[in-house]
mmCIF entry with sequence, helices, sheets and N, C-alpha, C, O atoms, coordinates in Angstrom:
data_MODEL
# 
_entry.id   MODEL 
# 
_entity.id                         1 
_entity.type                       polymer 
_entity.pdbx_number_of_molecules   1 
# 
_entity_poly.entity_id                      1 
_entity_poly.type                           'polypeptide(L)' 
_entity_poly.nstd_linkage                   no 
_entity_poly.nstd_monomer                   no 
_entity_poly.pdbx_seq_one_letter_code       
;(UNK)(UNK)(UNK)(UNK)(UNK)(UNK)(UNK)(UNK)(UNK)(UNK)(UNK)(UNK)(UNK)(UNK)(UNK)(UNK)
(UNK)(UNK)(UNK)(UNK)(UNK)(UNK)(UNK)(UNK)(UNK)(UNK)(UNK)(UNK)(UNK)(UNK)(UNK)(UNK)
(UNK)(UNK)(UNK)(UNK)(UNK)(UNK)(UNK)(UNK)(UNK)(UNK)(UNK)(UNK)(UNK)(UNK)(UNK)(UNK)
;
_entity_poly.pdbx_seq_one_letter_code_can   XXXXXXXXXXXXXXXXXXXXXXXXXXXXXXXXXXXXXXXXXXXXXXXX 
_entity_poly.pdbx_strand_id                 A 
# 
loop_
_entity_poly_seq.entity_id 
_entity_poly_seq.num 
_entity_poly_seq.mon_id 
_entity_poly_seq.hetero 
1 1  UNK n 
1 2  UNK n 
1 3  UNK n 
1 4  UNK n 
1 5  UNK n 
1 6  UNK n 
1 7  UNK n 
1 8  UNK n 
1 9  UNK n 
1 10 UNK n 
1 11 UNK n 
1 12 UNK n 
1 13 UNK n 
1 14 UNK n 
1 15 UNK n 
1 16 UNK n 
1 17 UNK n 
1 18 UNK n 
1 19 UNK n 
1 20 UNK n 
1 21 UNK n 
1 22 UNK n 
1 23 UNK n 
1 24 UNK n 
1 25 UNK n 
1 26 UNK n 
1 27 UNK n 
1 28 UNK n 
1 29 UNK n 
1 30 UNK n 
1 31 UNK n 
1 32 UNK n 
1 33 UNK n 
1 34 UNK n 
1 35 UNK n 
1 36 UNK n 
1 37 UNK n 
1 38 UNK n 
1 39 UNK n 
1 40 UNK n 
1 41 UNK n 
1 42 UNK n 
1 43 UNK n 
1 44 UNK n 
1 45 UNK n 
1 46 UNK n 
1 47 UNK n 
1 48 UNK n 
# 
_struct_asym.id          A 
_struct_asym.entity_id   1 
# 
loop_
_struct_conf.conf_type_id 
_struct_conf.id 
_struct_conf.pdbx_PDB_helix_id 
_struct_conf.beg_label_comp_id 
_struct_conf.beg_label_asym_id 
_struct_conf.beg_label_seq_id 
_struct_conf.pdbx_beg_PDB_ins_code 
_struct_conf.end_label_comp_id 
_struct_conf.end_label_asym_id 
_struct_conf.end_label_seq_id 
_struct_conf.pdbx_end_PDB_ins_code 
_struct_conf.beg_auth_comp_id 
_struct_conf.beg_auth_asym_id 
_struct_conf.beg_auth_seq_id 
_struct_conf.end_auth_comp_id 
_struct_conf.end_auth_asym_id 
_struct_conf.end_auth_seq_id 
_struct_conf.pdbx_PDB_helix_class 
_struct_conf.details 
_struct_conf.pdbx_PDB_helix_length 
HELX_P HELX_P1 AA1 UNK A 3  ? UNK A 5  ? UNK A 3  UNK A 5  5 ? 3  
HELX_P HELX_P2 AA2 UNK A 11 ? UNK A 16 ? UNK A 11 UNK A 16 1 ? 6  
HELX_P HELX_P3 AA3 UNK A 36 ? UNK A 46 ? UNK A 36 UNK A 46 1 ? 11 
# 
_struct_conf_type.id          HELX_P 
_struct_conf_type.criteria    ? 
_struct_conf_type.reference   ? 
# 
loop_
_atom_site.group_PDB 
_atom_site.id 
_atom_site.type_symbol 
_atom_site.label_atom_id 
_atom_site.label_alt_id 
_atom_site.label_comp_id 
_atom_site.label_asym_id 
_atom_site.label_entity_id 
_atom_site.label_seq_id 
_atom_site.pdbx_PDB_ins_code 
_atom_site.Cartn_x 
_atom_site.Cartn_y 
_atom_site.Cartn_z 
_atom_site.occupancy 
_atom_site.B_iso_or_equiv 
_atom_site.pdbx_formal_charge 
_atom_site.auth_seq_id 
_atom_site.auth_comp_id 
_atom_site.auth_asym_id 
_atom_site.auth_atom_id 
_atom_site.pdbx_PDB_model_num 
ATOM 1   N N  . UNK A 1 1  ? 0.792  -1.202 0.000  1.00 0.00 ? 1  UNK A N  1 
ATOM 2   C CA . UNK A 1 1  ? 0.000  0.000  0.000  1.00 0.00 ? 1  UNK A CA 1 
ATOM 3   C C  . UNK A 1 1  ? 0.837  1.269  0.000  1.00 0.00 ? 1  UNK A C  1 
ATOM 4   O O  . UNK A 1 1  ? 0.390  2.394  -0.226 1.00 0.00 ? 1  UNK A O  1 
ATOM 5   N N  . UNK A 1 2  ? 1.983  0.993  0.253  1.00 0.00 ? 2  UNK A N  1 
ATOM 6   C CA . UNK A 1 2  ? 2.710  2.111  0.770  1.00 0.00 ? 2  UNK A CA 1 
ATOM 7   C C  . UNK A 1 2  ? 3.616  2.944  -0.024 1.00 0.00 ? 2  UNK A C  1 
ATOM 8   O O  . UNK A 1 2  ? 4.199  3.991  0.256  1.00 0.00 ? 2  UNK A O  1 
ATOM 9   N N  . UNK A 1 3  ? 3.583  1.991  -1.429 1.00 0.00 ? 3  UNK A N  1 
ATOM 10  C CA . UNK A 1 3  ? 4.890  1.878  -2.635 1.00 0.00 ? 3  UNK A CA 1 
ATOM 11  C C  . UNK A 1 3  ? 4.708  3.052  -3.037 1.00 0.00 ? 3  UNK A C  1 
ATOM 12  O O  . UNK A 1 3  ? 5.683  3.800  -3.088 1.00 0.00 ? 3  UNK A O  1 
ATOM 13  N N  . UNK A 1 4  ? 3.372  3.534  -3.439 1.00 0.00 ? 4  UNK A N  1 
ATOM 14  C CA . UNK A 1 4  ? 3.247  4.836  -4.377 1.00 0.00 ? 4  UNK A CA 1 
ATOM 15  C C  . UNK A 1 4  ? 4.158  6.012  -3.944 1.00 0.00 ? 4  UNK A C  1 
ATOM 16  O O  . UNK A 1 4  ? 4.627  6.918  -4.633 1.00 0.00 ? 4  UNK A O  1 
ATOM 17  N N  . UNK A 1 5  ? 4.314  5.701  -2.324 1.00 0.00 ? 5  UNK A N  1 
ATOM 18  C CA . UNK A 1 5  ? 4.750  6.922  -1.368 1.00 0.00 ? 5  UNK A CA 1 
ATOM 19  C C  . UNK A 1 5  ? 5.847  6.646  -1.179 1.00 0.00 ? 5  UNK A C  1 
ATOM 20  O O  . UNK A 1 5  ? 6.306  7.455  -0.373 1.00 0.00 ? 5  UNK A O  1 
ATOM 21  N N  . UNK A 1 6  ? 6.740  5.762  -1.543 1.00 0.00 ? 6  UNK A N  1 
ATOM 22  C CA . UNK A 1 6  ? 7.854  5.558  -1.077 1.00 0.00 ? 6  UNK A CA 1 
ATOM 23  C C  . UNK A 1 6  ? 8.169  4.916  0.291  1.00 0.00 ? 6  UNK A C  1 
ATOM 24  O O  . UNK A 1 6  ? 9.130  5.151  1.024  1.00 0.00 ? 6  UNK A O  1 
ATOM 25  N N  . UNK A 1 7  ? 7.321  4.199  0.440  1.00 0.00 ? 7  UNK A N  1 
ATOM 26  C CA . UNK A 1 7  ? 6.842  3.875  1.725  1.00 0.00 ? 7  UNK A CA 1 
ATOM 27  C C  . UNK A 1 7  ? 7.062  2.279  1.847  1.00 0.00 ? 7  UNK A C  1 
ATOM 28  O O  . UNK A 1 7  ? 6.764  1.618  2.842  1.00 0.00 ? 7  UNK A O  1 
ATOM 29  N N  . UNK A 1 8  ? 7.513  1.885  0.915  1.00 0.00 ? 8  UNK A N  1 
ATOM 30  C CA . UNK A 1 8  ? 7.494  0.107  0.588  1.00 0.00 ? 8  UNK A CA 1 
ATOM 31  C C  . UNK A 1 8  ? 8.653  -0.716 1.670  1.00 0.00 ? 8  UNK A C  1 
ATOM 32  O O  . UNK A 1 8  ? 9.253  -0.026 2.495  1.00 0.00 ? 8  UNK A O  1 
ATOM 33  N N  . UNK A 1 9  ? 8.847  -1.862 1.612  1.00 0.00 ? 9  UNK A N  1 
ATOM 34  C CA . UNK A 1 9  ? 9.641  -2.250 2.586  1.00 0.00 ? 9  UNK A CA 1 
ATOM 35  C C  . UNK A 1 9  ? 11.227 -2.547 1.818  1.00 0.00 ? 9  UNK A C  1 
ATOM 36  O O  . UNK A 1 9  ? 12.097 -3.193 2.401  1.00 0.00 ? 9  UNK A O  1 
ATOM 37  N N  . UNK A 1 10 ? 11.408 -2.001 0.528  1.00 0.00 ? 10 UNK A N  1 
ATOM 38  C CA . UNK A 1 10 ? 12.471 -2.191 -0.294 1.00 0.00 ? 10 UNK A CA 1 
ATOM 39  C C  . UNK A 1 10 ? 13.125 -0.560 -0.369 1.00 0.00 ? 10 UNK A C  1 
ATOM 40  O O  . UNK A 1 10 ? 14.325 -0.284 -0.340 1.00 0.00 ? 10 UNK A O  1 
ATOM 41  N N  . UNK A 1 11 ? 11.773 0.587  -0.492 1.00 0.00 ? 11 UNK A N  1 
ATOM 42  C CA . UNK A 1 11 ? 12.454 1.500  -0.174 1.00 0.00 ? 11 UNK A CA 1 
ATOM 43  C C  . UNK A 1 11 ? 12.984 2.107  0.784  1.00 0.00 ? 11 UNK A C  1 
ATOM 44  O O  . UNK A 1 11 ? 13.759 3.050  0.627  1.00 0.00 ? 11 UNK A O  1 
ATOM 45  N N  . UNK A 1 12 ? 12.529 1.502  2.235  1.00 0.00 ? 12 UNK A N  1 
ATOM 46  C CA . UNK A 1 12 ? 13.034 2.099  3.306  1.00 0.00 ? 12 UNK A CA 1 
ATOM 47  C C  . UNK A 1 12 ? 14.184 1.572  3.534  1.00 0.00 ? 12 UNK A C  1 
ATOM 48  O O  . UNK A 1 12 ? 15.170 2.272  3.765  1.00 0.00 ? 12 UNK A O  1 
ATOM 49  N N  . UNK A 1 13 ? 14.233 -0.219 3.488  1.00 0.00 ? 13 UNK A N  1 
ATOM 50  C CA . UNK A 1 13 ? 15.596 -0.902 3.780  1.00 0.00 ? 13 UNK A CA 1 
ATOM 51  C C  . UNK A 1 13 ? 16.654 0.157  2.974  1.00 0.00 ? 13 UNK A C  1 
ATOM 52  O O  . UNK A 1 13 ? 17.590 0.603  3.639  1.00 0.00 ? 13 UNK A O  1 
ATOM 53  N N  . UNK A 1 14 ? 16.562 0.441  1.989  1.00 0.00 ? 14 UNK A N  1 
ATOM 54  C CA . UNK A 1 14 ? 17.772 1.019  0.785  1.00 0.00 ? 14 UNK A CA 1 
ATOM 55  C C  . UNK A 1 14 ? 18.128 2.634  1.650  1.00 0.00 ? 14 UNK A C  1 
ATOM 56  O O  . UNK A 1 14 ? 19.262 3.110  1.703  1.00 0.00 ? 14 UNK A O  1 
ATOM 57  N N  . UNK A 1 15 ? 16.754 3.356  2.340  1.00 0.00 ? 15 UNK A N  1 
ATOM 58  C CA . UNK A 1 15 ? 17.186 4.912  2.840  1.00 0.00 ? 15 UNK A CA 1 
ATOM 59  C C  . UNK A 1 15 ? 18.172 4.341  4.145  1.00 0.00 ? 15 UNK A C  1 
ATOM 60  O O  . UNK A 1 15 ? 19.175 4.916  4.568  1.00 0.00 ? 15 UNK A O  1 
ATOM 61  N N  . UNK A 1 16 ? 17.488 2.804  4.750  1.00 0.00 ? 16 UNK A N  1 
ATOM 62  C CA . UNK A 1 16 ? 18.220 2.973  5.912  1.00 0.00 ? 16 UNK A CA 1 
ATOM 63  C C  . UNK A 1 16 ? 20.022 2.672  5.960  1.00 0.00 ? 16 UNK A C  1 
ATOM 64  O O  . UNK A 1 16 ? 21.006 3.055  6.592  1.00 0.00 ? 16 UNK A O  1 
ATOM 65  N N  . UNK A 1 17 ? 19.767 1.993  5.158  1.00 0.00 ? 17 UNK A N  1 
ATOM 66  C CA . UNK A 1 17 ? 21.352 2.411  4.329  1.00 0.00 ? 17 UNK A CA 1 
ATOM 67  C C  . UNK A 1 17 ? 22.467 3.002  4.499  1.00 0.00 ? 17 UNK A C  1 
ATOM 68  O O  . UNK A 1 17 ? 23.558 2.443  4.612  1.00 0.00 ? 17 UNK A O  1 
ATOM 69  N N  . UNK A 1 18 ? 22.206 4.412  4.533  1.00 0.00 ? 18 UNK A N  1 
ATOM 70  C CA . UNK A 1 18 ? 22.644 5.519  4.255  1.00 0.00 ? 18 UNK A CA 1 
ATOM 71  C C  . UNK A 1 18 ? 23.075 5.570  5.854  1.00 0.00 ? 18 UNK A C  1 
ATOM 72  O O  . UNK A 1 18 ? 22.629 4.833  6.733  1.00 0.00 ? 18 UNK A O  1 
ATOM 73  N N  . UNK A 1 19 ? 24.189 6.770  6.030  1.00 0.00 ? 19 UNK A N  1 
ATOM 74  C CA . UNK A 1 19 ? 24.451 7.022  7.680  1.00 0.00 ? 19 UNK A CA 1 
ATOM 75  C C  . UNK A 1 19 ? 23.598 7.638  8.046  1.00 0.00 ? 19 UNK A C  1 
ATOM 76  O O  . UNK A 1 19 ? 22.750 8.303  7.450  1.00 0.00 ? 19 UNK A O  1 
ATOM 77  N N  . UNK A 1 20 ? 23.783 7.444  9.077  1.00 0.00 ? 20 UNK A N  1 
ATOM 78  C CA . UNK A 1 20 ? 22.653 7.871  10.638 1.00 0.00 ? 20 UNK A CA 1 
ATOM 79  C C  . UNK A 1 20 ? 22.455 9.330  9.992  1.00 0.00 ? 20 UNK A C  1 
ATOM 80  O O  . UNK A 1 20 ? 23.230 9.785  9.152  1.00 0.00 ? 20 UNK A O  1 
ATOM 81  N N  . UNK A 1 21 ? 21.724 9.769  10.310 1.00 0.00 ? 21 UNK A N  1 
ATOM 82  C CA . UNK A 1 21 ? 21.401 11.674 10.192 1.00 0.00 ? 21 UNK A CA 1 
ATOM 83  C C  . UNK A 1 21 ? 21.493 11.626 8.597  1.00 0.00 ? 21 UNK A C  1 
ATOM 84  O O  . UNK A 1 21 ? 21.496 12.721 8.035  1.00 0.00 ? 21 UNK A O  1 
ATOM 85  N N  . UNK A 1 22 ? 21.559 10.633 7.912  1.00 0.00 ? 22 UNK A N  1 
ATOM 86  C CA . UNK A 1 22 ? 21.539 11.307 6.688  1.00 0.00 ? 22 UNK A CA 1 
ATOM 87  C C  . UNK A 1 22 ? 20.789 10.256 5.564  1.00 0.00 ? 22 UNK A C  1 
ATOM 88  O O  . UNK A 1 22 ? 21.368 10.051 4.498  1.00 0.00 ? 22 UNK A O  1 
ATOM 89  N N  . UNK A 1 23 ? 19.324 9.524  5.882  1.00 0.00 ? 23 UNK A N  1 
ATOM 90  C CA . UNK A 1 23 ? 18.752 8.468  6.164  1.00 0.00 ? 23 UNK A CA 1 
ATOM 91  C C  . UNK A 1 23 ? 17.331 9.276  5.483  1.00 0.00 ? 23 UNK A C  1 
ATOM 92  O O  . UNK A 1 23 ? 16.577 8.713  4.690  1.00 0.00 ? 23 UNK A O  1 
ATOM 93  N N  . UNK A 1 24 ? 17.152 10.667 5.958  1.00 0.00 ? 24 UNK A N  1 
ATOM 94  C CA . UNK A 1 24 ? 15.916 11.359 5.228  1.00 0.00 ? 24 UNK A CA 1 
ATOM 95  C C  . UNK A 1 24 ? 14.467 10.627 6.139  1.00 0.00 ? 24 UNK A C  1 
ATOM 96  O O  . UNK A 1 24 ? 13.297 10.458 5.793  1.00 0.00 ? 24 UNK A O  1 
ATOM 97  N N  . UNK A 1 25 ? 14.961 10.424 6.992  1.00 0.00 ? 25 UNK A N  1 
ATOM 98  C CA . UNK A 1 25 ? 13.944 9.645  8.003  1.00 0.00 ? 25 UNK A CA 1 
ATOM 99  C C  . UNK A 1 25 ? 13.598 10.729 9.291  1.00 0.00 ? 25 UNK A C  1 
ATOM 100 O O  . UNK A 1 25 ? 14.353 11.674 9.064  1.00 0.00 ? 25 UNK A O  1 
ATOM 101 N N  . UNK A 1 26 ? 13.063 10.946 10.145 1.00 0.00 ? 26 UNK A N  1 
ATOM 102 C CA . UNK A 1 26 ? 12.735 12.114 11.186 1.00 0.00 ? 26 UNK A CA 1 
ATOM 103 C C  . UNK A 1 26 ? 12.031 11.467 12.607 1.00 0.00 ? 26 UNK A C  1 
ATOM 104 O O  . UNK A 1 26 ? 10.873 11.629 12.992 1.00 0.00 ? 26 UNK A O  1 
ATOM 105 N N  . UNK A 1 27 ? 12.716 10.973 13.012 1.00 0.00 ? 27 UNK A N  1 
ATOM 106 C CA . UNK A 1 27 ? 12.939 10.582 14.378 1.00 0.00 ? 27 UNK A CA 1 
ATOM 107 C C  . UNK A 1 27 ? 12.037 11.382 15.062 1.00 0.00 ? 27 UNK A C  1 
ATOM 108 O O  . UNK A 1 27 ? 12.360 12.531 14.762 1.00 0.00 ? 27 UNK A O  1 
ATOM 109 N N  . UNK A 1 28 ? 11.118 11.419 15.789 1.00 0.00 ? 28 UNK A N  1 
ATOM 110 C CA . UNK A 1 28 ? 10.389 12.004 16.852 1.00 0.00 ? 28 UNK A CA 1 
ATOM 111 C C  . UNK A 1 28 ? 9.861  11.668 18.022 1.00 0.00 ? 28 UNK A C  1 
ATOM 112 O O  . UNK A 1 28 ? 8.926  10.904 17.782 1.00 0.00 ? 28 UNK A O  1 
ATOM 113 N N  . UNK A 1 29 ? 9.998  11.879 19.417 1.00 0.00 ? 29 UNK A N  1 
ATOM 114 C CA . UNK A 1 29 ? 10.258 11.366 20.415 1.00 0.00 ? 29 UNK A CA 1 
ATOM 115 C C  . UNK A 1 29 ? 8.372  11.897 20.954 1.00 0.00 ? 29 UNK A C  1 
ATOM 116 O O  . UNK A 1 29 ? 7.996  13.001 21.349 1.00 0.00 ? 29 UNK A O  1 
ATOM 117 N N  . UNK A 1 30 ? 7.697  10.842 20.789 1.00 0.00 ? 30 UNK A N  1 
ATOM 118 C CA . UNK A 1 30 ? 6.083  11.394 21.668 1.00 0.00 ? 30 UNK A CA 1 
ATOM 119 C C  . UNK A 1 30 ? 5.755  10.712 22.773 1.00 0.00 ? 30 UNK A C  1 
ATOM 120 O O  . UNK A 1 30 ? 5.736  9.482  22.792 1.00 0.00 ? 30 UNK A O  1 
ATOM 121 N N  . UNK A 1 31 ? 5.449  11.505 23.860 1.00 0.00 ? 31 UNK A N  1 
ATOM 122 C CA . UNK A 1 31 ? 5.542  10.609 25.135 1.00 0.00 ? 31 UNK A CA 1 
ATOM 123 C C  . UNK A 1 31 ? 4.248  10.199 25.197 1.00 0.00 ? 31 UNK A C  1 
ATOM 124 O O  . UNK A 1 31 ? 3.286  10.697 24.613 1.00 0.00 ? 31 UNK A O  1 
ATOM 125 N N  . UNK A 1 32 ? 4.265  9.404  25.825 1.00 0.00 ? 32 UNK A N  1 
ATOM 126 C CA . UNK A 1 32 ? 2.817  8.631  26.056 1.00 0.00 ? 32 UNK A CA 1 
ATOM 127 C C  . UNK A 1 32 ? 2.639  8.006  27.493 1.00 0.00 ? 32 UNK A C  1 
ATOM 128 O O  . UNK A 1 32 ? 3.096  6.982  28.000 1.00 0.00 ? 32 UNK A O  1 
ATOM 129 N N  . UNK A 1 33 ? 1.690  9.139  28.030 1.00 0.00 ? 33 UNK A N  1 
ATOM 130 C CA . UNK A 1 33 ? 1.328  9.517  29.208 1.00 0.00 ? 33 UNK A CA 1 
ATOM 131 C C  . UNK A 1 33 ? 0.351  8.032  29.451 1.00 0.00 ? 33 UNK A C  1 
ATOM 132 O O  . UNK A 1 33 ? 0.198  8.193  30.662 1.00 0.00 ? 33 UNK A O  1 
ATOM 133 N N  . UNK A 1 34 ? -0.017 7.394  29.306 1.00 0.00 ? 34 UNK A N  1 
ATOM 134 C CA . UNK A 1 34 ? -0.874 6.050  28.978 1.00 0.00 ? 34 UNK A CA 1 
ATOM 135 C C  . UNK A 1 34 ? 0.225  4.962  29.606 1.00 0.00 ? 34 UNK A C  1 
ATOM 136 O O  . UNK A 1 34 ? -0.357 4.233  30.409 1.00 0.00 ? 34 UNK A O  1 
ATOM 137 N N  . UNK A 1 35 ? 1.480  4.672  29.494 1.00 0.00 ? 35 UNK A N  1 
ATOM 138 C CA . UNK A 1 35 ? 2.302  4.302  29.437 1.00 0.00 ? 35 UNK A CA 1 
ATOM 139 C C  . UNK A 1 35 ? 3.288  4.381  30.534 1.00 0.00 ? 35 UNK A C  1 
ATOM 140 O O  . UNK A 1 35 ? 4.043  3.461  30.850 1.00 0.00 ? 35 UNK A O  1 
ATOM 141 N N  . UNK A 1 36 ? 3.232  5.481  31.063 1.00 0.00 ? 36 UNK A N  1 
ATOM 142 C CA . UNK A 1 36 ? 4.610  5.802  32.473 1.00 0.00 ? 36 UNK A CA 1 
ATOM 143 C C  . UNK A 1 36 ? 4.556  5.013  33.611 1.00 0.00 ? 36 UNK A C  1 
ATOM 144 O O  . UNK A 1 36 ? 5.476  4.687  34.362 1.00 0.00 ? 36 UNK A O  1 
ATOM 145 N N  . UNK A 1 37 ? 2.535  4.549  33.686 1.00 0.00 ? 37 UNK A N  1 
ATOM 146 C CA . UNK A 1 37 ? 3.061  3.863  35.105 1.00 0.00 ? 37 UNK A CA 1 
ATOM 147 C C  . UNK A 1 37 ? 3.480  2.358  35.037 1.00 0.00 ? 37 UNK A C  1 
ATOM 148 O O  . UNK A 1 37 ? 3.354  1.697  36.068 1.00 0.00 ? 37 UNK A O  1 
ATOM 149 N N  . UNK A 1 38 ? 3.920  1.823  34.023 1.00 0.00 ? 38 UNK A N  1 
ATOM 150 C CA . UNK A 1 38 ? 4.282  0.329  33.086 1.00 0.00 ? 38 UNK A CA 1 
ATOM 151 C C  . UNK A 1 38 ? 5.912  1.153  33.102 1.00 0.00 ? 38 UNK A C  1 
ATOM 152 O O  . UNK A 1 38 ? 6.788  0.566  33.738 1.00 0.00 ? 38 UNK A O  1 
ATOM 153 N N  . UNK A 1 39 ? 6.147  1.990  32.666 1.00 0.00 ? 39 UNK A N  1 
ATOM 154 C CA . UNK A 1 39 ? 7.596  1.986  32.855 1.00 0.00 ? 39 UNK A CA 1 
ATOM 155 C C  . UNK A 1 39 ? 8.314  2.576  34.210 1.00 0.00 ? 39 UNK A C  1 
ATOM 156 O O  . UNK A 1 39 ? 9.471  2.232  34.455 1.00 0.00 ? 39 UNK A O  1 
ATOM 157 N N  . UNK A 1 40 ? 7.679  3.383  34.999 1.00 0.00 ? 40 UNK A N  1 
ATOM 158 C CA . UNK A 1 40 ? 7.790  3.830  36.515 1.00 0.00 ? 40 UNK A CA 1 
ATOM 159 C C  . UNK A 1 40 ? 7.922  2.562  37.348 1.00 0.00 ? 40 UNK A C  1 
ATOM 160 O O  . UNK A 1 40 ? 8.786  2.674  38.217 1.00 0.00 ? 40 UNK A O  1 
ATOM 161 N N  . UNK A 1 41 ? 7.045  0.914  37.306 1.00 0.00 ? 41 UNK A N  1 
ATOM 162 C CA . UNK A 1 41 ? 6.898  -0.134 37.556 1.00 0.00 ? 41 UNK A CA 1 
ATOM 163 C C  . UNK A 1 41 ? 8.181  -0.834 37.607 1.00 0.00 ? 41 UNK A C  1 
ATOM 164 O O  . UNK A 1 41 ? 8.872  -1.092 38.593 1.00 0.00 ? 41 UNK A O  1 
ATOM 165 N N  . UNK A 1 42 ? 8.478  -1.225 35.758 1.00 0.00 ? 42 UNK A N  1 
ATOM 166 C CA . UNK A 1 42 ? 10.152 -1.639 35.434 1.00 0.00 ? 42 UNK A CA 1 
ATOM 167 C C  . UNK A 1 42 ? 11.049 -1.310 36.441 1.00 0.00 ? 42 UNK A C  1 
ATOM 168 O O  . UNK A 1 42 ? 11.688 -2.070 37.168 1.00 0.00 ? 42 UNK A O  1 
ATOM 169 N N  . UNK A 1 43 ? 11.026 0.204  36.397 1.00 0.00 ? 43 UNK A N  1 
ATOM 170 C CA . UNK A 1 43 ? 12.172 1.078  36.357 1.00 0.00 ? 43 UNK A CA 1 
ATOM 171 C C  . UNK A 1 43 ? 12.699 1.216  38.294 1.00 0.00 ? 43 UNK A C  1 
ATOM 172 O O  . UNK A 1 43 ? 13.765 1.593  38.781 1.00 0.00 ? 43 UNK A O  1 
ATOM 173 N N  . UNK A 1 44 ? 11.407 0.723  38.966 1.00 0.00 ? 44 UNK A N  1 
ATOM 174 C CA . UNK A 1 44 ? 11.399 0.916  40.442 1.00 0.00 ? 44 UNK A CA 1 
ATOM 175 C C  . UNK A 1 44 ? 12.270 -0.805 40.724 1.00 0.00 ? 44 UNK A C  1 
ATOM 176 O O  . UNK A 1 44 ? 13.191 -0.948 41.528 1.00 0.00 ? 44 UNK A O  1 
ATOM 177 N N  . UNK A 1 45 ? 11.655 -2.011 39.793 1.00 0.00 ? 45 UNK A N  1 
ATOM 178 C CA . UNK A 1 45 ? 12.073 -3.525 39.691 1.00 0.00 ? 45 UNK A CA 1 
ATOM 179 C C  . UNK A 1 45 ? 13.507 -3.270 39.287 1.00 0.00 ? 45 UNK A C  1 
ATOM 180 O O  . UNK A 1 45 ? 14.225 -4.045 39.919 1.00 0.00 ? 45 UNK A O  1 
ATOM 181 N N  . UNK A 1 46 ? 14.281 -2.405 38.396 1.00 0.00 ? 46 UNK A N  1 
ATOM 182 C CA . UNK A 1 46 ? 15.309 -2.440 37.554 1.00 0.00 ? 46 UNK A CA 1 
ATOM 183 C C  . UNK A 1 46 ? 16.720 -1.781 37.778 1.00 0.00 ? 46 UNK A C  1 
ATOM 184 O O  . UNK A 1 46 ? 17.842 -2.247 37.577 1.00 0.00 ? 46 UNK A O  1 
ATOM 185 N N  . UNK A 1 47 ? 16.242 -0.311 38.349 1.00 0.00 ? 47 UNK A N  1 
ATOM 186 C CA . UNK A 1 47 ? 17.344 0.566  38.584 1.00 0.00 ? 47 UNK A CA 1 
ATOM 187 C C  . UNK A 1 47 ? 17.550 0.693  39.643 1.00 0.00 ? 47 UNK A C  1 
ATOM 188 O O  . UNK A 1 47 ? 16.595 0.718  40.419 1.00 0.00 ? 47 UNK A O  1 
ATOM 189 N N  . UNK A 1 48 ? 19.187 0.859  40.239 1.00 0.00 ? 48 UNK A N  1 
ATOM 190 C CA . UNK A 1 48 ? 19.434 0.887  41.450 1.00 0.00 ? 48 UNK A CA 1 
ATOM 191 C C  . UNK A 1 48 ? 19.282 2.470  41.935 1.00 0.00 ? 48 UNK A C  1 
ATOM 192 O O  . UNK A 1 48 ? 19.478 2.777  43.111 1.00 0.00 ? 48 UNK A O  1 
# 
């Protein structure tokens, strides 16, 4: 579905390729408030 857009699983393998930062890919970090008390949980089991 994705080919028209460049979106296929042949074109991404080939961008990922390329070095880090220069990949044409955009990394974005969204927190998900749904989620913290599953990692607050881990993180109390995990870290000293």
């Amino acid at each position: 579905m994705g080919e028209p857009y460049g979106w296929s699983t042949l074109a991404l393998y080939e961008r990922m390729q390329a070095p880090f930062g220069e990949q044409g890919i955009q990394v974005e970090y969204l927190r998900n408030e749904s989620k913290l008390n599953a990692y607050k949980a881990w993180k109390k089991r995990h870290v000293l």
